[in-house]
DSSP file (Angstrom, degrees, kcal/mol; ACC not computed):
  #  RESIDUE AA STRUCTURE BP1 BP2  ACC     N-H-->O    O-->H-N    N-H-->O    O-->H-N    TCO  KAPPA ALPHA  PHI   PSI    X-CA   Y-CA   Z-CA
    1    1 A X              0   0    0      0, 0.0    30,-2.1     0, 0.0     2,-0.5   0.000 360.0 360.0 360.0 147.9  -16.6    2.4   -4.4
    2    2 A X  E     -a   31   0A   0     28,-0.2    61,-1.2    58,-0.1    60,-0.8  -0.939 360.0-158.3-113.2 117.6  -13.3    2.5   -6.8
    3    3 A X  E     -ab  32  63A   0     28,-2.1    30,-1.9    -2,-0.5     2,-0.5  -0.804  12.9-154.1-108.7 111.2  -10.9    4.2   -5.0
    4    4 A X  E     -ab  33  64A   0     59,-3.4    61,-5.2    -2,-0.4     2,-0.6  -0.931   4.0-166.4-110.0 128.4   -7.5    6.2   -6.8
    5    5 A X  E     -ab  34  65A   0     28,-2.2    30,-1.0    -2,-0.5     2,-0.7  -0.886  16.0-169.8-111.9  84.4   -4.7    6.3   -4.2
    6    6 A X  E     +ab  35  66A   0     59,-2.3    61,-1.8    -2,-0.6    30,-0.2  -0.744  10.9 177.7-101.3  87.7   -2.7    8.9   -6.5
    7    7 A X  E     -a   36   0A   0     28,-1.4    30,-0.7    -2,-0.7     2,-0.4  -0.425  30.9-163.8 -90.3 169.0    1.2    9.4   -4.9
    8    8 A X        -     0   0    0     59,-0.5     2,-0.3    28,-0.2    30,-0.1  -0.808  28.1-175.3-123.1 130.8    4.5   11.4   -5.7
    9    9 A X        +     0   0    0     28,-0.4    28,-0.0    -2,-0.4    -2,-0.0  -0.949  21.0 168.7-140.4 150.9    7.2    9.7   -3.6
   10   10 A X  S    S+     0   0    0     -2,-0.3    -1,-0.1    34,-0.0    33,-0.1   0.643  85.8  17.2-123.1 -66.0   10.4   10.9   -3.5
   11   11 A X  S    S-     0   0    0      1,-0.0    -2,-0.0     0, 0.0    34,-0.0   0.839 104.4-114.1 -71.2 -29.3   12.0    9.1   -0.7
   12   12 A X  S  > S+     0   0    0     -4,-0.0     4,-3.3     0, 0.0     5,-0.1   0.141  93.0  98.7 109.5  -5.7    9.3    6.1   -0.5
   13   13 A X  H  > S+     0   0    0      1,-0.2     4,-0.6     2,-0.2     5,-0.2   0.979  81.3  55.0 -89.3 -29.2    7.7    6.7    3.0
   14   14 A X  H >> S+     0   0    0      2,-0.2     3,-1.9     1,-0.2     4,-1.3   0.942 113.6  52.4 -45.6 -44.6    4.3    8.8    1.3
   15   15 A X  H >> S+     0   0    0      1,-0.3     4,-3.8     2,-0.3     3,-1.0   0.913 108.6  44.6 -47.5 -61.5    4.2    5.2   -0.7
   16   16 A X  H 3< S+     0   0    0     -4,-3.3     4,-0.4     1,-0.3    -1,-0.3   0.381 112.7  47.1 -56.9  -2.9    4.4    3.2    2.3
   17   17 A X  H <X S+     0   0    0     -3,-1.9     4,-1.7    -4,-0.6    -1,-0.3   0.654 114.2  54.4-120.5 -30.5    1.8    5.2    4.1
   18   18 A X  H <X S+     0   0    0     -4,-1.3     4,-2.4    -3,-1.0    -2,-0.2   0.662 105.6  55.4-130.2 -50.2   -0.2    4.9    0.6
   19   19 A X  H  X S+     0   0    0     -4,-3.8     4,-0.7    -5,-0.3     5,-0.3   0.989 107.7  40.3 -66.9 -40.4    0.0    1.1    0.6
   20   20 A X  H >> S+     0   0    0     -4,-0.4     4,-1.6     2,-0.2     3,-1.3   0.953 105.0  66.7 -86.0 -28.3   -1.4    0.1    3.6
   21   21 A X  H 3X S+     0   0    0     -4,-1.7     4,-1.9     1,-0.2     5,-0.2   0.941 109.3  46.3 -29.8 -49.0   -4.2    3.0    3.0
   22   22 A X  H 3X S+     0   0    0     -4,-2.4     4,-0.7     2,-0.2    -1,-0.2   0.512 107.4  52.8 -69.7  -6.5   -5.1    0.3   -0.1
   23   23 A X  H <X S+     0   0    0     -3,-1.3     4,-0.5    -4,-0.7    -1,-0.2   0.481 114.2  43.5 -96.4 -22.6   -5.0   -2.6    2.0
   24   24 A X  H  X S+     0   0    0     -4,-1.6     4,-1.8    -5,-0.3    -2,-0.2   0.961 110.0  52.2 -71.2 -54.3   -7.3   -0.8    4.3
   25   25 A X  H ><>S+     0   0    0     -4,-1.9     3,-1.2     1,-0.3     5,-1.0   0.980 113.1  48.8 -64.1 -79.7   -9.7    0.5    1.7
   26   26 A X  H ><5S+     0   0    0     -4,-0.7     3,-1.0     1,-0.3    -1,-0.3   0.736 105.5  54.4 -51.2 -24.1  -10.0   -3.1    0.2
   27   27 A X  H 3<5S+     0   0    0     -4,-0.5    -1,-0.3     1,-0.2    -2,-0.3   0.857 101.3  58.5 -91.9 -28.6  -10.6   -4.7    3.2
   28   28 A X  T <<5S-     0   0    0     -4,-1.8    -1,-0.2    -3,-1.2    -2,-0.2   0.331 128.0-102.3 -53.5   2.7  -13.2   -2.5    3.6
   29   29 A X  T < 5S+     0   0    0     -3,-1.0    -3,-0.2    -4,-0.5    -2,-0.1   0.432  78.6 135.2  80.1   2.4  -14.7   -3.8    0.3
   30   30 A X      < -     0   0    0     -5,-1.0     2,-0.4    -6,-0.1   -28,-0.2  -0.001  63.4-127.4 -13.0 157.3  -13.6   -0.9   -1.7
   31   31 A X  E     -a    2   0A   0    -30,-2.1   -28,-2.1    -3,-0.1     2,-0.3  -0.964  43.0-177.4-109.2 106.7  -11.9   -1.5   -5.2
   32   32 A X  E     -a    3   0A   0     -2,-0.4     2,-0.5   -30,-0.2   -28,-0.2  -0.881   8.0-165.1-108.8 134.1   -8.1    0.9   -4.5
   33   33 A X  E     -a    4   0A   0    -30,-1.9   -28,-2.2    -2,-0.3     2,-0.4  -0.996   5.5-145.4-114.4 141.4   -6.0    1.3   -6.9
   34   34 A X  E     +a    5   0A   0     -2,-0.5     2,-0.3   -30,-0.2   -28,-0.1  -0.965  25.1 156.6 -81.4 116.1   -2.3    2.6   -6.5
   35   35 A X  E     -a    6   0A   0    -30,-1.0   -28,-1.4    -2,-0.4     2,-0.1  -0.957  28.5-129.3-148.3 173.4   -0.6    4.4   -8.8
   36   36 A X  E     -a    7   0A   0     -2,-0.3     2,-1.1   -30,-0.2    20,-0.4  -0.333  10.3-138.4-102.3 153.5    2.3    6.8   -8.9
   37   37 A X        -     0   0    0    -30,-0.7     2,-0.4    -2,-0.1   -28,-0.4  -0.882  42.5-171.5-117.1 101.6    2.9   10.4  -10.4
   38   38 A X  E     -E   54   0B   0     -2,-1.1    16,-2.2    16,-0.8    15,-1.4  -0.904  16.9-137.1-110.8 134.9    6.4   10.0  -11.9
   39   39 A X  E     -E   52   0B   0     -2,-0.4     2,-0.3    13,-0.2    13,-0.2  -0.141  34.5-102.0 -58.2 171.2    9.7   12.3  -13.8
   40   40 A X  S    S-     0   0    0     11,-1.3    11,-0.1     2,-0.1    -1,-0.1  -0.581  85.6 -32.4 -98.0 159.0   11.6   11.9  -16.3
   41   41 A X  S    S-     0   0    0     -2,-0.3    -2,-0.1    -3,-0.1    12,-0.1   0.219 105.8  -8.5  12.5-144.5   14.7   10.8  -14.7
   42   42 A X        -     0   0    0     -3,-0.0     2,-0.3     1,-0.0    -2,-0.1  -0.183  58.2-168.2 -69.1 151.0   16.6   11.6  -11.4
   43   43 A X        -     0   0    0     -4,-0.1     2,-0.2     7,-0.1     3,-0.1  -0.832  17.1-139.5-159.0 106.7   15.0   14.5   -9.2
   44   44 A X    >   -     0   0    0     -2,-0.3     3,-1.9     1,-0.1   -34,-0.0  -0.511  39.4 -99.7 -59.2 133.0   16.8   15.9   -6.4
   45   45 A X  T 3  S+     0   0    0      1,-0.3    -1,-0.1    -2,-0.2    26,-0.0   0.000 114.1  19.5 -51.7 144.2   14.2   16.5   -3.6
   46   46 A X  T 3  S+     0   0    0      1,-0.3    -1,-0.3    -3,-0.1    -2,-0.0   0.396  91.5 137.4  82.8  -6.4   13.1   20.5   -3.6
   47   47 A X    <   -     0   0    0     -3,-1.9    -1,-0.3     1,-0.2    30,-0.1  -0.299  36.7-168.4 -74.2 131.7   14.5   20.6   -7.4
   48   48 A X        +     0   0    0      1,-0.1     2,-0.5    30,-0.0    -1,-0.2   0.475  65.8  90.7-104.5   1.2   11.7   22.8   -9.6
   49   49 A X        +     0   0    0      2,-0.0     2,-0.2     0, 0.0    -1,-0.1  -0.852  61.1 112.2-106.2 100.5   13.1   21.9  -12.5
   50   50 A X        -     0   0    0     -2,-0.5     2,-0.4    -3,-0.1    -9,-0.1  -0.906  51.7-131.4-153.4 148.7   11.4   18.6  -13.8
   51   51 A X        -     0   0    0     -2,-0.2   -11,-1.3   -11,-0.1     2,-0.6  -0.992  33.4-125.1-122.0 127.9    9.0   17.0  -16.6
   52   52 A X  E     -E   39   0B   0     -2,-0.4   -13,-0.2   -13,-0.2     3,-0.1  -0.590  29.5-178.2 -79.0 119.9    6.3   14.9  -15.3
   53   53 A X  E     +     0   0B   0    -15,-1.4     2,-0.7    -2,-0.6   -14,-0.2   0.952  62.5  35.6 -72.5 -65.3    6.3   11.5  -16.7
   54   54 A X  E     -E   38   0B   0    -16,-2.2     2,-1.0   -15,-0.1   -16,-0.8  -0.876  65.4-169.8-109.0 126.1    3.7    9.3  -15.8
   55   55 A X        -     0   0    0     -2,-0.7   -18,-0.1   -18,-0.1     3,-0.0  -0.827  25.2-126.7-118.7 103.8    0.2   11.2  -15.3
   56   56 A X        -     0   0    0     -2,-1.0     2,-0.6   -20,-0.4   -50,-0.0  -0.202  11.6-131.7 -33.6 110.5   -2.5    9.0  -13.6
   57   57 A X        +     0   0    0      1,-0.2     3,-0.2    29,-0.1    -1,-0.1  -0.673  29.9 177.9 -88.6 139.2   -5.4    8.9  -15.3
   58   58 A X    >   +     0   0    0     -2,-0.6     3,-1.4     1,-0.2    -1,-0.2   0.386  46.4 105.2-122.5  -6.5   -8.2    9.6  -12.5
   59   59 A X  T 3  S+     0   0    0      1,-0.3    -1,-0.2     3,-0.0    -2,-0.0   0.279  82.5  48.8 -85.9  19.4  -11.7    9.6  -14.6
   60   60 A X  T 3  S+     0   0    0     -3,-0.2     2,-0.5     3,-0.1    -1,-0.3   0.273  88.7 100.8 -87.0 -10.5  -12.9    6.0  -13.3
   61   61 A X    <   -     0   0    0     -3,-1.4   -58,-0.2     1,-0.1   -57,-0.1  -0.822  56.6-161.5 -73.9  98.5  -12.2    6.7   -9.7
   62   62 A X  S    S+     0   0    0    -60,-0.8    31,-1.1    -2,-0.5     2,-0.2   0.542  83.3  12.5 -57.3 -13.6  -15.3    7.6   -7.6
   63   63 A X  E    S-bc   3  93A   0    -61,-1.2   -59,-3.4    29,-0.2     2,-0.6  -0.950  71.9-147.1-160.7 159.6  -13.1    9.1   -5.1
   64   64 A X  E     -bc   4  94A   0     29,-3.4    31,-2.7    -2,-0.2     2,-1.2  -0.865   9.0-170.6-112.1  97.2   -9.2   10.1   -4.9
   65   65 A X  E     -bc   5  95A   0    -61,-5.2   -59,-2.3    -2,-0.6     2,-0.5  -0.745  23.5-172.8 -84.5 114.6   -6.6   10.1   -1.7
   66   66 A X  E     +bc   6  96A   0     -2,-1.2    31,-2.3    29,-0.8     2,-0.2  -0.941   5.0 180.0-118.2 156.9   -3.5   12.1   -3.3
   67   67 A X  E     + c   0  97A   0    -61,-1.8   -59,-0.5    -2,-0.5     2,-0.3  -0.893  14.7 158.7-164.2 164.0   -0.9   12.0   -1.2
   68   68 A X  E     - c   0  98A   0     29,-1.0    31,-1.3    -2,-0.2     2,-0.3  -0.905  42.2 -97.2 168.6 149.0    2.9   13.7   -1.6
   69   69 A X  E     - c   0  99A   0     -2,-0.3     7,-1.7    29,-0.2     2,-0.5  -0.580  48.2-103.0 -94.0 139.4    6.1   14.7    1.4
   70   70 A X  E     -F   75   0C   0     29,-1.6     2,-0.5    -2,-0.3    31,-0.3  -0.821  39.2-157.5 -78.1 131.0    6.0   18.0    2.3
   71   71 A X  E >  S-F   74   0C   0      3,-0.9     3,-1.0    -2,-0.5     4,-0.1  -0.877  71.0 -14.9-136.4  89.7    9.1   19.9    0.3
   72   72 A X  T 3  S-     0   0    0     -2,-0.5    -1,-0.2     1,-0.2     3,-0.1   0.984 128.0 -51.4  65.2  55.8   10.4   23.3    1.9
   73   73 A X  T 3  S+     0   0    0     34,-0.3    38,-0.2     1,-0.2    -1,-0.2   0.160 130.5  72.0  86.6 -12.2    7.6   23.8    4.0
   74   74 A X  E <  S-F   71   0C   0     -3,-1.0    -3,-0.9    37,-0.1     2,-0.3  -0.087  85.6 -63.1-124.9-171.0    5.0   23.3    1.0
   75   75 A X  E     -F   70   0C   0     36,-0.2    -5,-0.2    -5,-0.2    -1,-0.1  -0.777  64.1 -73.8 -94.1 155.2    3.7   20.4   -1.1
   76   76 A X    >>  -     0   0    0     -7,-1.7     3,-1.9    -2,-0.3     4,-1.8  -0.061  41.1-148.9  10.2  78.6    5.2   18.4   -3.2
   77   77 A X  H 3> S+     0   0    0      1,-0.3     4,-1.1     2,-0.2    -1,-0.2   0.652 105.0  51.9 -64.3  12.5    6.0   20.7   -6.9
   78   78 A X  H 3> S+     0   0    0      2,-0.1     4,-0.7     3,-0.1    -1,-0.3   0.878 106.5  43.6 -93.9 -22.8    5.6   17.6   -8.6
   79   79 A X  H X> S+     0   0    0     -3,-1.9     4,-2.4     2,-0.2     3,-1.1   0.943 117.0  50.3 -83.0 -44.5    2.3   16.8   -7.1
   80   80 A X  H 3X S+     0   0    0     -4,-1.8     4,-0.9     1,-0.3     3,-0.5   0.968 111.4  52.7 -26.3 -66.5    1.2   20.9   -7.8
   81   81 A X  H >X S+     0   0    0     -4,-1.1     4,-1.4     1,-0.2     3,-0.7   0.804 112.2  41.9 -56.4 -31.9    2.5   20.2  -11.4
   82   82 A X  H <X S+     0   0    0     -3,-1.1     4,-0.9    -4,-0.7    -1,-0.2   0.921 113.9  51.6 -78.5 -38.9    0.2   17.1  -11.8
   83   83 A X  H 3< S+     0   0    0     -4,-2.4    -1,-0.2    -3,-0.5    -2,-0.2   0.526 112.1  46.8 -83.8  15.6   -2.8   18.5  -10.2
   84   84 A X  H << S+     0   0    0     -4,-0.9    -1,-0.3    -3,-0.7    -2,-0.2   0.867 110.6  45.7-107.5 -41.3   -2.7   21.3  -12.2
   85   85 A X  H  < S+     0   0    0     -4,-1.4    -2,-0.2    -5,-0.1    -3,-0.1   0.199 101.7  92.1 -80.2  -4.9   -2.2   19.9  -15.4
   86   86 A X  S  < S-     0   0    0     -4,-0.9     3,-0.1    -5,-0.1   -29,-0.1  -0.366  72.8-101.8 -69.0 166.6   -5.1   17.1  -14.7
   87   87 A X        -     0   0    0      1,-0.2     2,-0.2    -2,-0.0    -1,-0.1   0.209  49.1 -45.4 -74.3-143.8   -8.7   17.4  -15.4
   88   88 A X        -     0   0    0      1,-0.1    -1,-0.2     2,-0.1    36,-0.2  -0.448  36.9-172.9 -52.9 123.5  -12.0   18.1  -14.0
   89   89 A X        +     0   0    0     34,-1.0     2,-1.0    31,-0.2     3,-0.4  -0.121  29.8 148.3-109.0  55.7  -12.7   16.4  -10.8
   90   90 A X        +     0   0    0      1,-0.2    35,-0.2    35,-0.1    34,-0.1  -0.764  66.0  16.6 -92.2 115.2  -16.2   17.4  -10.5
   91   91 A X  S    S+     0   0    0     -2,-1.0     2,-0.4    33,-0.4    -1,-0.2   0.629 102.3 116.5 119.0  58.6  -18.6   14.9   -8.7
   92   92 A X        -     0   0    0     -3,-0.4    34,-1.1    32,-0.3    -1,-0.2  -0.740  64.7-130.8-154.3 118.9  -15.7   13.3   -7.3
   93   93 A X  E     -cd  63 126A   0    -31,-1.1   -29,-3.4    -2,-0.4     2,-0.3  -0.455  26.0-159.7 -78.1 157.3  -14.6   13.0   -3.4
   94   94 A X  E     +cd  64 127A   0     32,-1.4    34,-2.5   -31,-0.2    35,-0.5  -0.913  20.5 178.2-121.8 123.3  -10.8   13.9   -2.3
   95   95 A X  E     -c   65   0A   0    -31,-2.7   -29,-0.8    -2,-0.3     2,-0.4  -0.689  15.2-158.9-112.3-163.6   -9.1   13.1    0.3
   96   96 A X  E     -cd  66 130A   0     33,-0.6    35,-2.2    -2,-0.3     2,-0.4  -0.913   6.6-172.6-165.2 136.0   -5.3   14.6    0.3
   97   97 A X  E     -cd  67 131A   0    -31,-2.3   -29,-1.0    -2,-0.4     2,-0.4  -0.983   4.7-174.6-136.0 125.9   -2.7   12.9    2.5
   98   98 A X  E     -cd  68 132A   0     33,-1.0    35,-2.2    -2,-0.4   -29,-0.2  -0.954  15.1-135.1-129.6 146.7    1.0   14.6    2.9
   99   99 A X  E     +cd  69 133A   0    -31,-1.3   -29,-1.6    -2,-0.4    35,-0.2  -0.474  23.9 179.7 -70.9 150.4    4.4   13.2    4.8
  100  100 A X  E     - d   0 134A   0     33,-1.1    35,-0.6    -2,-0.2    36,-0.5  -0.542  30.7-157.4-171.6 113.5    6.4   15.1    6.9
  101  101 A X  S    S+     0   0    0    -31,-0.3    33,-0.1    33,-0.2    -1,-0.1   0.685  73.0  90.3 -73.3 -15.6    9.6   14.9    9.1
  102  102 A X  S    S-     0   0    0      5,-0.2    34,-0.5     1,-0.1    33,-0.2  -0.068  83.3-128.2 -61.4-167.9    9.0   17.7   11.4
  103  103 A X  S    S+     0   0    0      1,-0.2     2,-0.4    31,-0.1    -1,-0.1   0.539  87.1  67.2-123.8   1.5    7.2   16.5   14.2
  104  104 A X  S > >S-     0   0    0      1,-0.1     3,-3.9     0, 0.0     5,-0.7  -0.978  70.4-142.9-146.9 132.6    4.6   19.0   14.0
  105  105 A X  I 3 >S+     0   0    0     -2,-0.4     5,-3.4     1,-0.3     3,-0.5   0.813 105.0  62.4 -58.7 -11.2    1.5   19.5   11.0
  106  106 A X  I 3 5S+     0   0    0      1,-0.2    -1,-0.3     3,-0.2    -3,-0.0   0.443  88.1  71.9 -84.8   1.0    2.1   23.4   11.6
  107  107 A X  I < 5S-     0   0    0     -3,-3.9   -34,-0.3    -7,-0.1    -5,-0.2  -0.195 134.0 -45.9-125.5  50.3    5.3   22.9   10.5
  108  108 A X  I  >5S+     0   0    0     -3,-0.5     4,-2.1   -36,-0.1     5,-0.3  -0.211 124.1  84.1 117.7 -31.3    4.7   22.3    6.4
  109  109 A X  I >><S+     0   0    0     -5,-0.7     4,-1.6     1,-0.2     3,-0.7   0.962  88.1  40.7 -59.0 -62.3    2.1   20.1    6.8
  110  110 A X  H >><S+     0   0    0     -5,-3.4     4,-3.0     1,-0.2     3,-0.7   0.899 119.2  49.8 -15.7 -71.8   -0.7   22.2    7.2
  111  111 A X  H 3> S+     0   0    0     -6,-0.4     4,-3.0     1,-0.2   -36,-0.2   0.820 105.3  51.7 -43.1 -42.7    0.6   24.3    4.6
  112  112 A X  H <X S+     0   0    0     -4,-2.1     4,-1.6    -3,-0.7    -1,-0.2   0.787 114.6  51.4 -90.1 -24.2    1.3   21.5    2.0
  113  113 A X  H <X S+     0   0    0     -4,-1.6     4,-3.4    -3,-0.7     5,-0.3   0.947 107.2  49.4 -70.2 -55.6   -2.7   20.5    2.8
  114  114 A X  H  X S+     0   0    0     -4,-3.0     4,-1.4     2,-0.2     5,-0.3   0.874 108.4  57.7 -41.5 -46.0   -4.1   24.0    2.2
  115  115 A X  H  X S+     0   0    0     -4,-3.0     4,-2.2    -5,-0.3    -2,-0.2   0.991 111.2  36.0 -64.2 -51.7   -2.2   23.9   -0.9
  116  116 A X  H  X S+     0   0    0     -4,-1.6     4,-2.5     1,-0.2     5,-0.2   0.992 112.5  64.2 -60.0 -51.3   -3.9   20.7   -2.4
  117  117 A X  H  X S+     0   0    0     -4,-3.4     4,-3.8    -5,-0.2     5,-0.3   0.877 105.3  40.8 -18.3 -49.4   -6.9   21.6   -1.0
  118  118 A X  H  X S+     0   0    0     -4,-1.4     4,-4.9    -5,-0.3    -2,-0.2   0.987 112.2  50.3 -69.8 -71.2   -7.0   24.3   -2.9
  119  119 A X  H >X S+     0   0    0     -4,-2.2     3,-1.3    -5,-0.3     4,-0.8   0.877 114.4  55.6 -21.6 -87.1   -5.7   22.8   -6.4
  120  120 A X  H >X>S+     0   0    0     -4,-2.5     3,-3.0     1,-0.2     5,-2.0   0.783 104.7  48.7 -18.8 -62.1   -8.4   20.2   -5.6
  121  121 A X  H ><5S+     0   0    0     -4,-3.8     3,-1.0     1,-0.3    -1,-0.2   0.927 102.9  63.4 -57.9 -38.4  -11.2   22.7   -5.3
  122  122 A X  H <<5S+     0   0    0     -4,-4.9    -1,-0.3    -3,-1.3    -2,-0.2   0.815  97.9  48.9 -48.6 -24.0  -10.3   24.2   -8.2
  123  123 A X  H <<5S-     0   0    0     -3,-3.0   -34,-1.0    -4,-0.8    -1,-0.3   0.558 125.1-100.9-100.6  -6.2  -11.0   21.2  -10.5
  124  124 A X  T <<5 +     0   0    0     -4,-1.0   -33,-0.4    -3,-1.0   -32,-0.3   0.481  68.0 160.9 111.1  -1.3  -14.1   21.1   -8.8
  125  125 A X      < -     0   0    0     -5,-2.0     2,-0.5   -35,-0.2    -1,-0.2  -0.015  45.9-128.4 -51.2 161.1  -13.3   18.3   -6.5
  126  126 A X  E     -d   93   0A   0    -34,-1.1   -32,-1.4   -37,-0.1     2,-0.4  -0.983  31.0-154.8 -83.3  95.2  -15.6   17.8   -3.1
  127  127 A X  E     +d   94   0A   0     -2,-0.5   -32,-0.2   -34,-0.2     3,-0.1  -0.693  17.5 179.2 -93.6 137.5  -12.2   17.7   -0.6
  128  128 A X  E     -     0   0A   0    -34,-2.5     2,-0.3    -2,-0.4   -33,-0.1   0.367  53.0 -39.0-113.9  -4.1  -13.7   15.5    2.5
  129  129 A X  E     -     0   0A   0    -35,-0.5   -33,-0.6     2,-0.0    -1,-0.3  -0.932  47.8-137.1 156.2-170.8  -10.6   15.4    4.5
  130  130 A X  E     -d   96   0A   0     -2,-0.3     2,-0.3   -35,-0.2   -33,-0.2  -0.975   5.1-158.4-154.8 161.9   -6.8   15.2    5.0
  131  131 A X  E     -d   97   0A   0    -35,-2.2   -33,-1.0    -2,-0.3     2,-0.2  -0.776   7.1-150.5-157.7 138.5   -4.5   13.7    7.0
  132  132 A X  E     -d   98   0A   0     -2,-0.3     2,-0.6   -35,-0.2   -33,-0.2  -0.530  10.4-162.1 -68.0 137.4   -0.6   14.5    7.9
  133  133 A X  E     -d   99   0A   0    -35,-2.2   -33,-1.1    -2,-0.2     2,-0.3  -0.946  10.6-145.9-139.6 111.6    1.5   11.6    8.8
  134  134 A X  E     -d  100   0A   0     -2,-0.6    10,-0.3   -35,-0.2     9,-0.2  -0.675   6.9-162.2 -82.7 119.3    5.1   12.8   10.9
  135  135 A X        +     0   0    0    -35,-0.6   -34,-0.2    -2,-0.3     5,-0.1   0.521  52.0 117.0 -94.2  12.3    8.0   10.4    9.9
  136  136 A X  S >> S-     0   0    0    -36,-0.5     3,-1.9   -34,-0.5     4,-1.6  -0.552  80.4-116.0 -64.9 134.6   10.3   11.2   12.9
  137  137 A X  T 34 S+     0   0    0      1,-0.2    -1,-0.2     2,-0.2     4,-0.1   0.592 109.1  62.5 -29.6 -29.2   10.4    7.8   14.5
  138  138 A X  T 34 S+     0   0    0      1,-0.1    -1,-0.2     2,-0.1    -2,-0.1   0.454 119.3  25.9 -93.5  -5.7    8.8    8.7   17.7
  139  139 A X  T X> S+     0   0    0     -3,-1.9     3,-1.7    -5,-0.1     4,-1.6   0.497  91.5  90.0-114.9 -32.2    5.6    9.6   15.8
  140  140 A X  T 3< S+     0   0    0     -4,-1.6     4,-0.2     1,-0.3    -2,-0.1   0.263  89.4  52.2 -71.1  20.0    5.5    7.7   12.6
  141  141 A X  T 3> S+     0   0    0     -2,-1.0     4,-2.2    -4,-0.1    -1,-0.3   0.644 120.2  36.6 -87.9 -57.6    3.4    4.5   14.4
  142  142 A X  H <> S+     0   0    0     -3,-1.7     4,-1.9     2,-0.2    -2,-0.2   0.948 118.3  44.2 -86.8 -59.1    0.8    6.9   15.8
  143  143 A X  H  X S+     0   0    0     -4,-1.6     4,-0.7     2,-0.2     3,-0.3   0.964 118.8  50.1 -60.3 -62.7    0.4    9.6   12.9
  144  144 A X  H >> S+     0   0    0    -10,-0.3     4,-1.6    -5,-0.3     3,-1.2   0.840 113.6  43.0 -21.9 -73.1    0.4    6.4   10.4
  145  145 A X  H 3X S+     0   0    0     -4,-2.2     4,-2.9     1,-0.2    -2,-0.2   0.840 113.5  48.8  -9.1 -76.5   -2.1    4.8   12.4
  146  146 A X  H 3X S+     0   0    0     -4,-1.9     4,-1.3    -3,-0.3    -2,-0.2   0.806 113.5  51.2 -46.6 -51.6   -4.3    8.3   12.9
  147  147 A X  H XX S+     0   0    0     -3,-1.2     3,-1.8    -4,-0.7     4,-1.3   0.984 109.5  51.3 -99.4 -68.5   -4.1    9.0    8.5
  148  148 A X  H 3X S+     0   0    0     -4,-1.6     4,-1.4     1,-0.3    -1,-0.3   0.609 112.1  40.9 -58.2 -46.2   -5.3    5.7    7.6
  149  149 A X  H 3< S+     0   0    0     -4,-2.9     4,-0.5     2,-0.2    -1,-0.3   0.833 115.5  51.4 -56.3 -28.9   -8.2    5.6    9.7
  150  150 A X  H << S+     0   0    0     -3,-1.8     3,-0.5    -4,-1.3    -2,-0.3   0.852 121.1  36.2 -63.1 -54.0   -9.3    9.4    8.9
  151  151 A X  H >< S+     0   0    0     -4,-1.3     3,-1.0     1,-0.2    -2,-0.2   0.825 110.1  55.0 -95.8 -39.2   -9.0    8.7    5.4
  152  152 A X  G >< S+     0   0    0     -4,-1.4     3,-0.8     1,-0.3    -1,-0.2   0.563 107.0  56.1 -48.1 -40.3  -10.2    5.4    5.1
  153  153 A X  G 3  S+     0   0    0     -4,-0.5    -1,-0.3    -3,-0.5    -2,-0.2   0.184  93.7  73.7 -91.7   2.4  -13.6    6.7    7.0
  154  154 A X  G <         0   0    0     -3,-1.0    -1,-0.2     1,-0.1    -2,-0.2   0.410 360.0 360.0-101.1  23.3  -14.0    9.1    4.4
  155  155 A X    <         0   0    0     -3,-0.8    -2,-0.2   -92,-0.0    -1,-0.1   0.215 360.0 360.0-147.7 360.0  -15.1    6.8    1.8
């Protein structure tokens, strides 16, 4: 299966949680690609005012992870702004993977999952799962661990 591992990273840890998902996904004899949802220049985290640069073209991917920090309790607006301005994903499984430094998913994560979900469903996507990954230190081993097998088994 050809596999789009589609991130917004702001700090770099959704990235890192997004690489070793592709190194998983290929070793499972997948084809993953990684690529990045980028602005046009500097973007303070939580800033709504931005132009999306690079938009990932997704129609050769048989399935999708998109993946994005939770930002004020919510997802990503850059990753909103991409998936909103994308096309159809109809016939096409979803998974959706968010960061988060509170220690707990109820505490943005959730939230920032319901929201892509949703976005997703709209384009028509099949969403097949999710996973939250906590970077406070004392989780981020275990939660890491946890998204990459949940997501990794959905394809």
């Amino acid at each position: 299966m050809k596999i789009g591992i589609v991130v917004y990273t702001w700090s770099g840890n959704t990235l890192s949680v997004a690489e070793k998902l592709k190194e998983r996904l290929d070793a499972n004899g997948h084809t993953a690609d990684l690529v990045q949802v980028k602005v046009v220049g500097e973007r303070q985290q939580g800033a709504r005012d931005f132009e999306l640069d690079t938009l990932p073209d997704i129609d050769t991917y048989d399935g999708i992870v998109f993946g994005a920090a939770v930002e004020a309790f919510s997802l990503s607006p850059v990753l909103g702004a991409y998936l909103k301005k994308i096309g159809s994903l109809a016939g096409k499984k979803v998974g959706c993977l968010v960061s988060q430094q509170f220690p707990y998913p109820w505490m943005g994560g959730s939230n920032a999952i319901r929201q892509m979900r949703k976005l997703c469903k709209a384009k028509g996507a099949t969403v097949v799962g999710s996973a939250v990954v906590n970077w406070a230190k004392s989780r981020r081993e275990k939660t890491t661990k946890a998204a990459i097998e949940r997501l990794a088994g959905l394809f």
